[in-house]
N, C-alpha and C positions, 0 to 999 in steps of 0.2 A: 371273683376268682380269675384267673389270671390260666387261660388255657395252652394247650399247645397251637391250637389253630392262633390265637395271638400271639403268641413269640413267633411264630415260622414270617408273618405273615409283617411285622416289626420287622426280624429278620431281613426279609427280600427288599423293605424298602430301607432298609441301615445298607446294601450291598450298591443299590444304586445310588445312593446319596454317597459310599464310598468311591465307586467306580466315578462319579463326576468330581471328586476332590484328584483322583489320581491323574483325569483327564487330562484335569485344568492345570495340574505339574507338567505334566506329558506335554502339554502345547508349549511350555519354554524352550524344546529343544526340538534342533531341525529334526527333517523329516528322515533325511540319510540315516540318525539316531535311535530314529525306531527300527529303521528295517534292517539296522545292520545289526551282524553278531554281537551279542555283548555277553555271550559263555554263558546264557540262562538253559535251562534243559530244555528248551523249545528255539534255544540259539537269541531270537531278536525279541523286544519287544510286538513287536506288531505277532509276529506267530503266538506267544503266551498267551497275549489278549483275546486273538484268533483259538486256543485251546479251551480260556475260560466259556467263551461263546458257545463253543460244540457243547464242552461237559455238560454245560446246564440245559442247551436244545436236549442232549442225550438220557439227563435226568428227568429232563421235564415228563418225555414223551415215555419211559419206564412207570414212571408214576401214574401216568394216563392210561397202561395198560398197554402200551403199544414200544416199538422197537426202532432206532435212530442206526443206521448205520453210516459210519465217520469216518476219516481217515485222518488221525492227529498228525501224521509225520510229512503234511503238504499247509498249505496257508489255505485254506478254503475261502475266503474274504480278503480279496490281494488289495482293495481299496481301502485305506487307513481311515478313511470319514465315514465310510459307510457304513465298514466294520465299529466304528462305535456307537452309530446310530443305531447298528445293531442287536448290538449289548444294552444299552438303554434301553431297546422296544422289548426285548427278552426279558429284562429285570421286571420290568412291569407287566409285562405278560403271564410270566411267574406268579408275582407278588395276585394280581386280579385270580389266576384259575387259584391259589393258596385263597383267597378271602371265598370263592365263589362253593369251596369245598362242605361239608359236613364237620361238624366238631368230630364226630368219631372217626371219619376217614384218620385221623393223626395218632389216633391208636390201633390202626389197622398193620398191617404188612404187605406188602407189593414184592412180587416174583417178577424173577425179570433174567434175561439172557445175559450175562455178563462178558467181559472181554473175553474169555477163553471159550466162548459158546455156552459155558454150563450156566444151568439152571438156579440160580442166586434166589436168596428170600431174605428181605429184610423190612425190619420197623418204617414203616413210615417216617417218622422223625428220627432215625436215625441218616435213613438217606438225604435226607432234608441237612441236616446238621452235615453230614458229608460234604454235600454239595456247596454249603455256606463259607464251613474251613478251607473247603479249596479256593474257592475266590480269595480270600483274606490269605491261605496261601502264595497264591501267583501274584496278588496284587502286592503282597510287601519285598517280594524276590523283584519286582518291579520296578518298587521303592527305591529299594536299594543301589539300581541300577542309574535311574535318575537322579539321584542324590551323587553318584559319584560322576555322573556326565556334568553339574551343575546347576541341575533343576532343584525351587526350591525343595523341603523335606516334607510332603505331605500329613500332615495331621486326618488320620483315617481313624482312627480309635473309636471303638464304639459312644465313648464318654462324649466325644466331640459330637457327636450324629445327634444323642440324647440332649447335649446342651443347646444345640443349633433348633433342633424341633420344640425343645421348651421356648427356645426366642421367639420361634415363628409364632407358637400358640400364643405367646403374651401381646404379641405384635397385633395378631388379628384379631384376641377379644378386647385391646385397646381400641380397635377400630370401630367393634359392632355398636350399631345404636340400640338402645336402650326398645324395647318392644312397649308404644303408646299406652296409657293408663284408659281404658275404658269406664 
């Protein structure tokens, strides 16, 4: 059976194998390109990328029971390298406390302070799934943006993730040696 802790946990690692496909578009185009305006609701890419990082520190740390105070309308990570090493050490950080959880934590619900101060409750895997469409949110607003500066057109599609990890699996049990005959 096929639970929720396995899809969330699929999930986070489909978001980082997404976020390094977008990267690696993102590195065809100078550096002026990130940081300048290009009319996204966070203005440049580097801020976006900089929002998807908060949200999910923000996420992460509500699900843990505890409270992230942010301010989305400044660049908190003004280093464009850092700031993505960032996001990868985050996606995995994520993805580990998701595998490290209880199968029923996924059908629990977490309270938690929302932007307006009030007192929010929601599903587990609902927040989870929130958090997931926002990335694949800002990363295709991203897309788009790249694609019209002249970076190639990133292939992010979950379908792609799943065929890339079937390759890899075929790759590496082509490689195992057989366990000796006793």
């Amino acid at each position: 059976m096929y639970s929720w802790k396995s899809y969330f946990v699929v999930q986070s690692d489909y978001q980082h194998w997404a976020n390094e496909v977008l990267f690696s578009v993102l590195d065809h185009l100078n550096p002026e390109a990130i940081g300048s305006d290009q009319g996204l609701f966070f203005n440049s890419i580097h801020h976006t990328v900089d929002h998807i990082l908060l949200v999910s520190q923000s996420w992460l740390a509500r699900l843990q029971g505890e409270s992230l105070a942010v301010n989305y309308k400044v660049i908190n990570n003004p280093d464009w390298r850092e700031l993505k090493i960032a996001l990868r050490r985050e996606t995995r950080r994520l993805q580990s406390w998701l595998e490290s959880q209880p199968v029923e934590f996924f059908d629990s619900q977490v309270a938690f302070a929302g932007g307006d101060g009030k007192t929010r409750t929601m599903w587990v895997r609902d927040a989870l799934s929130h958090l997931f469409t926002h990335y694949a949110h800002h990363r295709g607003q991203i897309s788009a943006v790249a694609t019209r500066l002249g970076a190639p057109c990133p292939e992010m599609d979950f379908v792609y993730y799943r065929r890339e990890m079937e390759r890899l699996l075929n790759e590496t049990q082509r490689f195992q040696v057989p366990p000796a005959e006793a």
